[in-house]
C-alpha positions as CSV (number, residue, x, y, z in Angstrom):
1,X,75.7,92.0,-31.8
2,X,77.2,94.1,-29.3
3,X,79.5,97.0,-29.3
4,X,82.7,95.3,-29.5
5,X,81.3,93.5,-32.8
6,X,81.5,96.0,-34.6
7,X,84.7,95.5,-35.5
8,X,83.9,92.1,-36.9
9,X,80.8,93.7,-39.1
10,X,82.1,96.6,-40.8
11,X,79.8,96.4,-44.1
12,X,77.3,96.3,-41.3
13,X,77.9,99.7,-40.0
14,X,78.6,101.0,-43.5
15,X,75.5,100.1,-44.8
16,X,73.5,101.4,-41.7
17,X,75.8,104.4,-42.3
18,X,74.7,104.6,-46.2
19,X,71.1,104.0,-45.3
20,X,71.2,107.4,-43.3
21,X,72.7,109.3,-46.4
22,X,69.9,111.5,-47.4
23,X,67.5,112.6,-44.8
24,X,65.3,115.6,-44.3
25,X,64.6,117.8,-41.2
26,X,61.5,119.3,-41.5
27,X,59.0,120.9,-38.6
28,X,56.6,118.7,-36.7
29,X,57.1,115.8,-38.4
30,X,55.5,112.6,-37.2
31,X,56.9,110.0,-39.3
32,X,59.7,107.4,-38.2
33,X,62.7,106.3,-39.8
34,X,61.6,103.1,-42.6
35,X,63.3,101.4,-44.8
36,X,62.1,101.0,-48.3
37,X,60.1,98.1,-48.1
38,X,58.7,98.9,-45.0
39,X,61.2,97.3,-42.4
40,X,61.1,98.4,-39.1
41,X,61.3,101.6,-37.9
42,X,63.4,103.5,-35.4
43,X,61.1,103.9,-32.6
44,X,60.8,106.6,-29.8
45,X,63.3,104.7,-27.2
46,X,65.8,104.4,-30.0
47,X,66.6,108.5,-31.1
48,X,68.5,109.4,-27.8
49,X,65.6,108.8,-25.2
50,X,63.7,111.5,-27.6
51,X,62.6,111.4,-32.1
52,X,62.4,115.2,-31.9
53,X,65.3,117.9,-31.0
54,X,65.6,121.4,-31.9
55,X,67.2,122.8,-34.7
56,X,66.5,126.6,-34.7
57,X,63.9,126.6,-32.6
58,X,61.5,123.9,-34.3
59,X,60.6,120.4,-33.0
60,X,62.0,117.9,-35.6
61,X,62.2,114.0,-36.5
62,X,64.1,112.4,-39.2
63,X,62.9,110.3,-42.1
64,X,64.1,108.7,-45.0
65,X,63.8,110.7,-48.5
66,X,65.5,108.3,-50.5
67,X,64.2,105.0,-52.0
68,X,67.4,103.2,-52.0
69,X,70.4,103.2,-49.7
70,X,73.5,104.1,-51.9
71,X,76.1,101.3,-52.5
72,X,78.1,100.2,-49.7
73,X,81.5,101.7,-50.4
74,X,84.5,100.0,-49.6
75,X,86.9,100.8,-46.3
76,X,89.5,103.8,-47.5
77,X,86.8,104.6,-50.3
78,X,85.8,108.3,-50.9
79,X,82.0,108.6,-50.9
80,X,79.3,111.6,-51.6
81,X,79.1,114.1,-48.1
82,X,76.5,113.0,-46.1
83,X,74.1,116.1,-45.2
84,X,71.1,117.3,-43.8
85,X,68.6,119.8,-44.8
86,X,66.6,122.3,-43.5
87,X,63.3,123.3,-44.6
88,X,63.8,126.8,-43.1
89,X,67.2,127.7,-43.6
90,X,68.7,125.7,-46.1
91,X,71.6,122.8,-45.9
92,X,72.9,121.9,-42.8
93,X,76.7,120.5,-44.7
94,X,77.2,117.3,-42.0
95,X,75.2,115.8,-38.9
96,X,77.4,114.3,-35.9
97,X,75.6,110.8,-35.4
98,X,76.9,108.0,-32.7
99,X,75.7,104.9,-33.9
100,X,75.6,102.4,-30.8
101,X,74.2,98.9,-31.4
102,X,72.8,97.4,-28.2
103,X,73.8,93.8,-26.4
104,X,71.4,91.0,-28.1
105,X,71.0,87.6,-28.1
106,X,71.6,84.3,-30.8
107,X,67.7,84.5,-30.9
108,X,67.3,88.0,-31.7
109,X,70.3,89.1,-34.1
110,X,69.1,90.5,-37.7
111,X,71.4,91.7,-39.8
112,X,71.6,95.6,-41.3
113,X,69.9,95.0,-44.7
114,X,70.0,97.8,-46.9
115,X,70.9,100.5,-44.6
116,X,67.8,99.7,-42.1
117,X,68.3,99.8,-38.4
118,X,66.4,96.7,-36.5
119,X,64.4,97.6,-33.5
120,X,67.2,96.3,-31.3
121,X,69.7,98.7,-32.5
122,X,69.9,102.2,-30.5
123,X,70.9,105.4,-32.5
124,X,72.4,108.0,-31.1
125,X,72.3,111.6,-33.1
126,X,73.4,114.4,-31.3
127,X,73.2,118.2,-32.7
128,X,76.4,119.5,-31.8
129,X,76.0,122.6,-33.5
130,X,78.3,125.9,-34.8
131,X,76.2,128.6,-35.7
132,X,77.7,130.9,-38.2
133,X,75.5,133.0,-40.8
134,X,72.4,131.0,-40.1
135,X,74.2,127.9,-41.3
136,X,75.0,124.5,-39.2
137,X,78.5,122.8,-39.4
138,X,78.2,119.2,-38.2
139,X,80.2,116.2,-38.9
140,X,79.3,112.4,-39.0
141,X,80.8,110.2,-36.9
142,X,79.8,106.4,-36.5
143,X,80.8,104.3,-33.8
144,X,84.2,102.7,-33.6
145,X,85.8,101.1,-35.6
146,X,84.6,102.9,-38.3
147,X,84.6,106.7,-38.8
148,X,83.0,108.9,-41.3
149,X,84.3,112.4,-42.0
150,X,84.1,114.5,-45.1
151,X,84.0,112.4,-48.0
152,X,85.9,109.2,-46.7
153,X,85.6,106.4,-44.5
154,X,88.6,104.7,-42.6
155,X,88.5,102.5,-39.6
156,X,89.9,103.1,-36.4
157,X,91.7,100.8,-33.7
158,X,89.5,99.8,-30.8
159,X,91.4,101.8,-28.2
160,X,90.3,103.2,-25.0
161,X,91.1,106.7,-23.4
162,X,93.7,105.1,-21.1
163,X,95.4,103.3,-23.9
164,X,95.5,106.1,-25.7
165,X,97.2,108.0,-23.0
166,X,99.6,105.5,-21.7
167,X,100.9,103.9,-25.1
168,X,103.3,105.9,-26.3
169,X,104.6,103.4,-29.2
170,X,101.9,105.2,-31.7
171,X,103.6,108.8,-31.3
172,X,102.8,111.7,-33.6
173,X,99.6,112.6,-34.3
174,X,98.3,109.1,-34.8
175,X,97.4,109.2,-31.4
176,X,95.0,112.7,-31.5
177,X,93.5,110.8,-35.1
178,X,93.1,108.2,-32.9
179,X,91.3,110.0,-29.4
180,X,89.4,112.5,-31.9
181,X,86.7,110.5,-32.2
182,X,86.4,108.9,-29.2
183,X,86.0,112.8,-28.0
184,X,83.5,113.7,-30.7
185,X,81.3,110.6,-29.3
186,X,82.0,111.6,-26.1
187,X,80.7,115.5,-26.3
188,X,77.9,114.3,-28.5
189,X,76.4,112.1,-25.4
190,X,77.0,114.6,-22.9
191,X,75.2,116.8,-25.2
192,X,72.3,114.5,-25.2
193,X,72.6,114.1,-21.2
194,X,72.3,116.9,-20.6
195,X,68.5,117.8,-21.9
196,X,67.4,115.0,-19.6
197,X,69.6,117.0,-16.7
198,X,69.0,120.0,-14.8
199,X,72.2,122.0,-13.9
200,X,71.3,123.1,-10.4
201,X,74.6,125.0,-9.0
202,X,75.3,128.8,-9.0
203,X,78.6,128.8,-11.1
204,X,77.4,127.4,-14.2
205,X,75.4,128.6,-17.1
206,X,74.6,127.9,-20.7
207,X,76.0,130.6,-23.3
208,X,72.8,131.6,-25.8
209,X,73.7,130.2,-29.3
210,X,73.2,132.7,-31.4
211,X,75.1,134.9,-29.7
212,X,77.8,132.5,-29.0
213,X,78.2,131.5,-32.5
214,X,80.8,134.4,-33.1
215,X,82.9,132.8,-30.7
216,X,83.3,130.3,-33.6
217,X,83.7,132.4,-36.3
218,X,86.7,133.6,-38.1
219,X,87.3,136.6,-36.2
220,X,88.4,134.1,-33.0
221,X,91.7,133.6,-33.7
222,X,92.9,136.7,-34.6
223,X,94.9,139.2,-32.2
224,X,93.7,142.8,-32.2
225,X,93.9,146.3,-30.1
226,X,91.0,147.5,-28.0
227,X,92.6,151.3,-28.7
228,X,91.4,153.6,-31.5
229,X,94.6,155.1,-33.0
230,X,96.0,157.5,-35.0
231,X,98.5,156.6,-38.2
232,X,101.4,158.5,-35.9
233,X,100.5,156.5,-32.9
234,X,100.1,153.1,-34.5
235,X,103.5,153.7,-36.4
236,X,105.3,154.9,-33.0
237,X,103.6,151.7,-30.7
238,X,105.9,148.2,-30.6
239,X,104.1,146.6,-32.9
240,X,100.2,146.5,-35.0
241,X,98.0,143.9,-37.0
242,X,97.0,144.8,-40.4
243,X,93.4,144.8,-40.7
244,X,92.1,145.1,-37.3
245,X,90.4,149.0,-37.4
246,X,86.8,147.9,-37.3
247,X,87.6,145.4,-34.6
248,X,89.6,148.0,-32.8
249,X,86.4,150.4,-33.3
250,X,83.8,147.9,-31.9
251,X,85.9,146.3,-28.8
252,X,85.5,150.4,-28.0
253,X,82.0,150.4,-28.4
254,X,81.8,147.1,-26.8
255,X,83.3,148.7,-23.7
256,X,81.5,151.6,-24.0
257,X,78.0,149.5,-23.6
258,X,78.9,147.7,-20.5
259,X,80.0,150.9,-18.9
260,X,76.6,152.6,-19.3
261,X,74.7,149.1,-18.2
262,X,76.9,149.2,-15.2
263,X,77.3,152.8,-14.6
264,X,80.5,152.8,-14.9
265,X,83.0,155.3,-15.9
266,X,84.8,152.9,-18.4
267,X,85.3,149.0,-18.7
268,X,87.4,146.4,-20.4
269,X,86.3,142.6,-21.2
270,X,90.7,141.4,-22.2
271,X,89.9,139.3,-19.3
272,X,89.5,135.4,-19.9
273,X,87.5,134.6,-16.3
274,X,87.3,136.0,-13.1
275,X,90.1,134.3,-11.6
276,X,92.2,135.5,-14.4
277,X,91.2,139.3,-13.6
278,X,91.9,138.7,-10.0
279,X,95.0,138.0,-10.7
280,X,96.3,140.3,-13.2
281,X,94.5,143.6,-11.5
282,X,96.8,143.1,-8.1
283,X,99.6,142.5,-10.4
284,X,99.1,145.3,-12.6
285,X,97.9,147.9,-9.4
286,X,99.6,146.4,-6.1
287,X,102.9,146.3,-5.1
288,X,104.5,143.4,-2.4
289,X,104.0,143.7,1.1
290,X,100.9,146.0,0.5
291,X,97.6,144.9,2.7
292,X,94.7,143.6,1.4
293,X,91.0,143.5,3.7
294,X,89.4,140.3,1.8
295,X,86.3,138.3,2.5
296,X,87.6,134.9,3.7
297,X,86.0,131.8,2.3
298,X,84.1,131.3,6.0
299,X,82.0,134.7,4.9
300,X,81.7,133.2,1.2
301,X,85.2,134.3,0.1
302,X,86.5,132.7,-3.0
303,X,88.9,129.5,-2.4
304,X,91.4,130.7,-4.1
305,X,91.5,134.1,-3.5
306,X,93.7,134.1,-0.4
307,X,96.6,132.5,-2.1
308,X,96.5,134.3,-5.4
309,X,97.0,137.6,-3.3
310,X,99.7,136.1,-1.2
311,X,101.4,134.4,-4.3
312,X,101.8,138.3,-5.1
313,X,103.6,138.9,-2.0
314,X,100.7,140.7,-0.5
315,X,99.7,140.5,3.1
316,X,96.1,139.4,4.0
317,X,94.0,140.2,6.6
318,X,90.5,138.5,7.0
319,X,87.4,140.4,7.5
320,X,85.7,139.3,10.4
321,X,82.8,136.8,10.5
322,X,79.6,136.3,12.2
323,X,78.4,133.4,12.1
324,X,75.5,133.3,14.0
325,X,74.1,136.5,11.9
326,X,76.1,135.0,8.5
327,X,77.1,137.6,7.6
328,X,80.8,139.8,8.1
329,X,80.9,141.8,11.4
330,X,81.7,145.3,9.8
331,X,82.3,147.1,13.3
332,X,84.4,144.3,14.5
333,X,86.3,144.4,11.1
334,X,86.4,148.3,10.8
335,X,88.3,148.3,14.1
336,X,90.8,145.3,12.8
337,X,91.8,147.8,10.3
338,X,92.3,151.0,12.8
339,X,95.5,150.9,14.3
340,X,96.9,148.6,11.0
341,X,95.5,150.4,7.9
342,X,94.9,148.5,4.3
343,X,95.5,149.1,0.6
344,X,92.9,147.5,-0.7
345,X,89.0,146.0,0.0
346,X,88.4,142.9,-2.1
347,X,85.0,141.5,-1.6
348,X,84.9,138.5,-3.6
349,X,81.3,136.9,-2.9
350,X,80.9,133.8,-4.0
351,X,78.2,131.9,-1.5
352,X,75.7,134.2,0.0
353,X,71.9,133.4,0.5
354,X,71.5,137.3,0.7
355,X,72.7,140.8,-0.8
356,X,75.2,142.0,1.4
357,X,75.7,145.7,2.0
358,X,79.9,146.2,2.5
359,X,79.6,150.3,1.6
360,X,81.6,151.0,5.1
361,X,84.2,148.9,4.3
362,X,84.5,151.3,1.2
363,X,85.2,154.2,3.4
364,X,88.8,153.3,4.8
365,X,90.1,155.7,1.9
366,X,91.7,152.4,0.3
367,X,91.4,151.0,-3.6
368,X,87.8,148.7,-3.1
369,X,87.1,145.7,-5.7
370,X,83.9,143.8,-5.8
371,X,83.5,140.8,-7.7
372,X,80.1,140.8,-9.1
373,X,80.3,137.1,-11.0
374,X,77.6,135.4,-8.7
375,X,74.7,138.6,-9.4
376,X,76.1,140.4,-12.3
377,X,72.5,140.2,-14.3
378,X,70.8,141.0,-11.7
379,X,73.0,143.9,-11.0
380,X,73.0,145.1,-14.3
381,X,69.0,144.6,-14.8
382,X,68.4,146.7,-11.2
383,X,67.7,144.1,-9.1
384,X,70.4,143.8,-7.1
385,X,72.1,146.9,-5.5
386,X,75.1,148.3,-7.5
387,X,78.4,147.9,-6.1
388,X,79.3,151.5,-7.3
389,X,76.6,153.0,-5.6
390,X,77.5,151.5,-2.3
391,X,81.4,153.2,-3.2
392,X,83.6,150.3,-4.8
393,X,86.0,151.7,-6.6
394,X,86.6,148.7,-9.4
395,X,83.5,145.5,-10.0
396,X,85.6,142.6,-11.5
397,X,83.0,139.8,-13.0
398,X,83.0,136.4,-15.3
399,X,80.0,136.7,-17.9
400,X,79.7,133.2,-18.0
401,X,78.1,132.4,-14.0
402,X,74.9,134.2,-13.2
403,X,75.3,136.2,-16.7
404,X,74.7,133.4,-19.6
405,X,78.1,134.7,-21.5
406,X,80.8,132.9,-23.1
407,X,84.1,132.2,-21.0
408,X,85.0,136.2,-20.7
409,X,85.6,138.7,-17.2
410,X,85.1,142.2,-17.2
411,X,86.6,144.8,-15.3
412,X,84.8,148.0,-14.7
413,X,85.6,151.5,-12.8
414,X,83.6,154.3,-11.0
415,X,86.1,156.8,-11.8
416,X,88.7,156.9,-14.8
417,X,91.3,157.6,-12.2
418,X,95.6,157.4,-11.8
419,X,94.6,153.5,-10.3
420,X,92.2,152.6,-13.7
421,X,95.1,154.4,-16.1
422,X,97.6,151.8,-14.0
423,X,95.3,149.0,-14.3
424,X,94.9,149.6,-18.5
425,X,98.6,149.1,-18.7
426,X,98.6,146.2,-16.7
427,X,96.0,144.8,-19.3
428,X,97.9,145.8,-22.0
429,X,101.0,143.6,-21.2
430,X,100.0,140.9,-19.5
431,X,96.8,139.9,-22.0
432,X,98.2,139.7,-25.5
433,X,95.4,138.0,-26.9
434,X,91.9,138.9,-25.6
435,X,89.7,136.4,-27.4
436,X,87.3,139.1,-29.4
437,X,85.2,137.4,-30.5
438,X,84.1,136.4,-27.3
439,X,83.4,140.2,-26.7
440,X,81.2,140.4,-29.5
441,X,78.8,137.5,-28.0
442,X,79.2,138.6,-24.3
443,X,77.8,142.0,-25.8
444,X,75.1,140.8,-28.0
445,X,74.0,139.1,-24.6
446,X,73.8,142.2,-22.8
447,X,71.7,143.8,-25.5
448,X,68.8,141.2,-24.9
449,X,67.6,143.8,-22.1
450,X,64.0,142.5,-22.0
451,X,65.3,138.7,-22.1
452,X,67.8,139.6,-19.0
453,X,64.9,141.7,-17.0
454,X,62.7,138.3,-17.3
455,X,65.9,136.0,-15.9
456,X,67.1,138.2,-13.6
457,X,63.3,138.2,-11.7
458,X,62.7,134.8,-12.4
459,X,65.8,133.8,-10.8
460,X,65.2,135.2,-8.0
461,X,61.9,134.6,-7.4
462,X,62.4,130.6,-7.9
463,X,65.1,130.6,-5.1
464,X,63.3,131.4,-2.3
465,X,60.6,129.4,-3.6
466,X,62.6,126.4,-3.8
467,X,64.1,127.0,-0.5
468,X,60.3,127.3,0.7
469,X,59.3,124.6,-0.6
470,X,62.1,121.7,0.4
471,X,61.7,123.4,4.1
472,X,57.9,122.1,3.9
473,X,59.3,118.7,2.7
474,X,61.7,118.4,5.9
475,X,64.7,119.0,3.8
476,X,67.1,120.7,5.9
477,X,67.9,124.2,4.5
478,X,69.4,127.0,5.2
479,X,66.8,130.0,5.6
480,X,67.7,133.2,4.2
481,X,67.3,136.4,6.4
482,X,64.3,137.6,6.0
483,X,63.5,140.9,4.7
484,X,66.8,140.9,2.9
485,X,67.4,141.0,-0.8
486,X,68.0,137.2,-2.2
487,X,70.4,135.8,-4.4
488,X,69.3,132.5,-6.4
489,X,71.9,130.1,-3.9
490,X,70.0,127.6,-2.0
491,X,71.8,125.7,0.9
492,X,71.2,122.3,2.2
493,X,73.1,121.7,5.3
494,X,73.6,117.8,6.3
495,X,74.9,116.5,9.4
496,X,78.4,115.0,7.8
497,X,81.0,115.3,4.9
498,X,78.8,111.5,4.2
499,X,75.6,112.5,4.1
500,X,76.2,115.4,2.2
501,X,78.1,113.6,-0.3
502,X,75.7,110.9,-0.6
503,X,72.8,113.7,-1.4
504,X,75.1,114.7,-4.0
505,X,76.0,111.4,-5.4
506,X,72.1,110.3,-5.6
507,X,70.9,113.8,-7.5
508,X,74.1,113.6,-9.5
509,X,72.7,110.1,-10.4
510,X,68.8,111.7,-11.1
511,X,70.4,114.0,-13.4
512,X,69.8,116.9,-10.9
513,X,73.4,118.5,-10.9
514,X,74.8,120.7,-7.8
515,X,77.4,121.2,-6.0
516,X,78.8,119.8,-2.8
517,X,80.5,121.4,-0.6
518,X,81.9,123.0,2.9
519,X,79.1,125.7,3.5
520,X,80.2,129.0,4.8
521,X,79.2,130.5,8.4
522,X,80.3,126.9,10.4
523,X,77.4,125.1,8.9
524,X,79.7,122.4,7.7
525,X,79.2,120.3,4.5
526,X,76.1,120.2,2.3
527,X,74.6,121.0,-1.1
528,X,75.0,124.2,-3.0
529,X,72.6,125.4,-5.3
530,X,72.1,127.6,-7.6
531,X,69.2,128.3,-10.5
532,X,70.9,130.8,-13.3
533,X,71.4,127.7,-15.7
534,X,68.0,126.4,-14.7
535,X,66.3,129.2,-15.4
536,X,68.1,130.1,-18.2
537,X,66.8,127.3,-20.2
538,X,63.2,127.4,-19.1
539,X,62.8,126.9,-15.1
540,X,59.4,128.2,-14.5
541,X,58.2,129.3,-11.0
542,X,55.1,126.3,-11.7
543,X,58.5,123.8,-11.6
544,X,59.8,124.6,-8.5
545,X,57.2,122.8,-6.3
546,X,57.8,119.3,-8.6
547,X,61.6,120.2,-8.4
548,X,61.8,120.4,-4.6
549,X,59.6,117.0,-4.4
550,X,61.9,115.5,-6.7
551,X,65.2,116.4,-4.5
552,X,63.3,115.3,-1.0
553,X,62.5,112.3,-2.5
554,X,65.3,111.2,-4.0
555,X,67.2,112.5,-0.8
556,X,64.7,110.1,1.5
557,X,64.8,107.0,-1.1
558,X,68.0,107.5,-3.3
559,X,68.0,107.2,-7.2
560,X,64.9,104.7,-7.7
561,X,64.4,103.8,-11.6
562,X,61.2,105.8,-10.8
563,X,63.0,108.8,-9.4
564,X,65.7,109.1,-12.0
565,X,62.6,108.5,-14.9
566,X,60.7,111.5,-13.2
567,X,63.5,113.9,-12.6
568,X,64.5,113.5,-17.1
569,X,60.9,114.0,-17.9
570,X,60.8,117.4,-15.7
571,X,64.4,118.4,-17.2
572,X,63.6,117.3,-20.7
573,X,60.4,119.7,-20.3
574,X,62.4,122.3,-19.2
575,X,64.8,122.2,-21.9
576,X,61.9,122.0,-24.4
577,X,61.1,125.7,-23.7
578,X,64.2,127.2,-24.3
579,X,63.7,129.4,-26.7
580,X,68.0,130.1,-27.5
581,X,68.5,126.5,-27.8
C-alpha cells in the first residue's frame, strides 16, 4: 500500500491509529511495539531511524499497555484523547505521530489487523515538544487523509502545498484547516532530521528547552512596560496595561543582569534580532546626511548593513581593508576620516577567523557601536575581549547566534549618557511589543554561568582544531593568524562559485549543514562554518578529528550511501549527549 492509498483504507489508518491509543514512556526500556497476540513488532529501522528519543533527559521506547485496541471509530466520530505518560513526570496530554506506510508489493501487502503495524510499515513519531510547568503539550496527527486532533477524527483532501497556495476556490479558513497539517508533518520530520544532522554554520543555534519553554507560555502575548512607575506617572503616560507590575519589575531586573555580565552601564532586550536593533538605534540616535565609518562586508561587514544605513539617509564611508593581512587597515582608515570627520563607528562583525582589536577607531570622538552577535558568549564568559573595554560606546547583539537564546537583540551602553537617554526613547516608540517572555528565557540562559564557561572554551577550542585537522586532510582552508585570539568560523576557500556550491550541496546532502558563501578578504566563494550549534548540543573536541574526515571525504567522493550513513551515526551521537534536549 503506498502513501497515496491511504485514502482508499481509511479503517486501515484508524485502526493502526486506535492500536497506538494507550502507550507508556518509561526509562530504558527494551521492549518493541507488539500486538496482542504476538504480531510483529516495530523494529529499530521503523521509529524514525531510532526506538529511543529523549523525553526529559531519559532514553525511551514505546510499548503497548493495553490488551486490546479500542473500537475503530467511525470518520466525524468523537473518540477518548489519545495520551502518553511519563513515569517521571506525569501525563504527557497528546503525542504528534506521522504515520507513513512504505511503497510494497501484491506479494507483500498485510493488512492493519487490530491496530498492529506490519514490518513493512514505517512510523514516524516525532516529540515536538512545549514545555510549560514540567508538562508536555503534543498533538496527534496521522498521515493524510486522515487527521487526529483532540477528541475527533475528520479526513482531509489530498492536497499539496502548491495546491493549497494557488487554489483559491476553497477561501476562508478551509484552506489553513487544510495546510495545518501538512505543516505539523512537515516540522515533525525536520525535527527528526535534524538529530541525524549537524548544524555546522556560525549564525545558527539551538534555544535550551527549558528555558525556552516561557517563550510558550501565557505571558507571550501580552504587551507590557520595561519602566517601574509610580501611580502619578502611570496615570499621566498615554496609555497602561492592567496587571503588568511584576512583569514591569522583572524586565528591570532582567536588564539589570545583562548589564553586570556585560559591564555595562545599563541594557535593554525590546529588540526582536540584530538586524532589527540596527535599524531602530540609527533611527532613534542619527539624523540624515550624518556619516557613518562601517565595516564593509569585504572586512566581514554585515550584507545588509550598508543599505539599512543609507535607507536612513545616512552617508557611508567604508573602512579600509587589507586583504593580504585580512584584516581592516586602521592607519589607512584613520586618515580617510581626517580631513572628512564621522558621526558614528559601526563595527558589525560578522565573518572573522580572529578577534579583531578596532579600540582606535573608538578614538575619533564619534558615537561607536559594536555588534557582538557572532562572540557574545564568549564575550560575556571572558573569553573574548570586551567591546567596552577597547572604548565602544553602545554593543548591539542577537541572543540567538553564538549565544543559544530565543529570537531576541540586546542593546547595551558604557555610559548612561544624553545618546543612551535618546536611544530609550527611540525604543519606546518604535517597539510596542517586546516579546517578554522571550526576556525571561534569554535571561534564564545567561544565568547557566558554568554551562556558558564550558561552551564558550569548547567552542573555541574545536575551531582551530577542526581547521587543523581538514588542513592535514588537503582541504583547502583558510588559516587563522596565528597568535591571535580565535573565533569558532572555519573557512574553506574553493577555486569557483561551482566548486564551492557543490561542497555545499554534497555536506547539505550528508546532513552536515553550512553555509556557502562569498568569503571576505578577495578569497572568493567557499564554505562558512561555524560550531556554536554543534557544540551546543554535545560536539566534543574527541569528534572533531572524525568530523573533519567526514567533510574531506565527502568533499573528495561526494554523498556515498556510506558517507551519508557515517556522517547520521556521528550527528545522532552528538545529539545523544545533549543534556538540554
Amino acid at each position: 500500500m503506498a502513501l497515496g492509498d491511504l485514502g482508499k483504507a481509511p479503517h486501515a489508518v484508524l485502526e493502526l491509529l486506535e492500536g497506538l491509543s494507550r502507550l507508556h514512556v518509561e526509562e530504558h526500556l527494551e521492549e518493541d511495539l507488539e500486538g496482542p497476540s504476538g504480531e510483529p513488532r516495530i523494529d529499530e529501522g521503523d521509529v524514525g531511524g531510532d526506538p529511543a528519543f529523549a523525553l526529559e533527559g531519559a532514553q525511551a521506547t514505546l510499548h503497548r499497555s493495553c490488551s486490546q485496541p479500542d473500537p475503530v471509530p467511525e470518520v466525524g466520530q468523537a473518540q477518548p484523547s489519545v495520551h502518553l505518560e511519563l513515569s517521571q513526570d506525569g501525563q504527557v496530554d497528546l503525542v504528534h505521530a506521522a504515520v507513513i506506510v512504505a511503497d510494497r508489493t501484491p506479494e507483500t501487502q498485510q493488512p492493519c489487523a487490530n491496530g498492529v503495524l506490519s514490518r513493512e510499515m514505517r512510523t514516524h513519531l516525532a516529540h515536538d515538544v512545549t514545555h510549560y510547568e514540567r508538562r508536555r503539550r503534543l498533538t496527534l496527527r496521522v498521515g493524510r487523509p486522515v487527521c487526529v486532533g483532540r477528541g475527533h477524527v475528520r479526513r482531509v483532501p489530498e492536497r499539496t502545498r502548491e495546491e493549497v497556495a494557488v487554489d483559491g476556490s476553497t477561501g476562508g479558513l478551509s484552506e489553513a484547516a487544510d495546510l495545518a497539517p501538512l505543516l505539523r508533518e512537515s516540522a515533525a520530520r525536520q525535527a527528526l532530521q535534524l538529530r541525524s544532522s549537524l548544524v555546522l554554520n556560525p549564525v545558527e543555534n539551538f534555544p535550551l528547552p527549558d528555558d525556552l519553554a516561557m517563550a510558550a507560555g501565557p505571558l507571550h502575548g501580552l504587551y507590557n512596560s520595561d519602566k517601574v512607575r509610580s501611580r502619578e506617572a502611570r496615570m499621566a503616560s498615554d496609555h497602561q496595561f492592567a496587571g503588568r507590575r511584576d512583569l514591569e519589575r522583572d524586565c528591570v531586573r532582567a536588564y539589570a543582569a545583562w548589564a553586570r555580565a556585560l559591564g555595562a552601564a545599563d541594557a535593554s532586550l525590546r529588540l526582536l534580532s540584530g538586524l532589527h536593533a540596527h535599524t531602530v538605534l540609527f533611527m532613534s540616535v542619527s539624523r540624515p546626511g550624518q556619516r557613518v565609518l562601517l565595516l564593509p562586508v569585504e572586512a566581514g561587514g554585515h550584507l545588509s548593513g550598508r543599505q539599512v544605513l543609507e535607507r536612513l539617509g545616512l552617508e557611508v564611508v567604508d573602512m579600509v581593508v587589507d586583504e593580504e593581512g585580512q584584516r581592516v587597515d586602521v592607519e589607512r582608515t584613520l586618515e580617510r576620516c581626517d580631513g572628512s570627520p564621522v558621526d558614528f563607528v559601526f563595527v558589525d562583525r560578522s565573518e572573522g577567523l580572529v578577534v579583531e582589536d578596532f579600540s582606535a577607531l573608538t578614538q575619533l570622538g564619534s558615537t561607536s557601536v559594536y555588534d557582538a552577535s557572532q562572540h557574545l558568549a564568549n564575550v560575556i564568559t571572558g573569553d573574548h575581549p570586551n567591546p567596552f573595554d577597547h572604548g565602544f560606546d553602545l554593543v548591539v547583539s542577537s541572543v540567538h547566534k553564538n549565544f543559544p537564546g530565543p529570537q531576541k537583540a540586546l542593546l547595551a551602553t558604557r555610559v548612561a549618557d544624553d545618546v543612551w537617554r535618546l536611544l530609550l526613547r527611540g525604543l519606546s516608540t518604535y517597539v510596542s511589543n517586546m516579546h517578554v517572555a522571550s526576556t525571561y528565557a534569554a535571561t534564564l540562559t545567561l544565568g547557566r554561568s558554568d554551562w556558558l564557561a564550558t561552551y564558550s572554551k569548547r567552542m573555541l577550542a574545536c575551531a582551530p582544531l577542526l581547521e587543523m585537522e581538514l588542513a592535514d586532510l588537503g582541504v583547502p582552508v583558510v588559516r587563522r593568524p596565528a597568535g591571535a585570539v580565535p573565533t569558532h568560523h572555519v573557512w574553506i576557500r574553493e577555486g569557483s562559485r561551482d566548486r564551492a556550491f557543490d561542497t555545499f550541496e554534497a555536506l547539505e546532502q550528508c546532513g552536515l549543514h553550512t553555509n556557502f558563501r562569498k568569503l571576505p578578504y578577495g578569497l572568493g566563494h567557499g564554505i562558512r562554518l561555524g560550531l556554536s550549534a554543534a557544540v551546543r548540543v554535545g560536539l566534543l573536541e574527541s569528534d572533531v578529528p572524525r568530523l573533519a574526515a567526514l567533510i574531506a571525504d565527502v568533499r573528495r567522493s561526494g554523498p556515498t550511501p556510506v558517507l551519508r550513513a557515517a556522517a547520521a551515526a556521528l550527528s545522532r551521537e552528538v545529539w545523544d549527549r545533549d543534556q538540554a534536549a
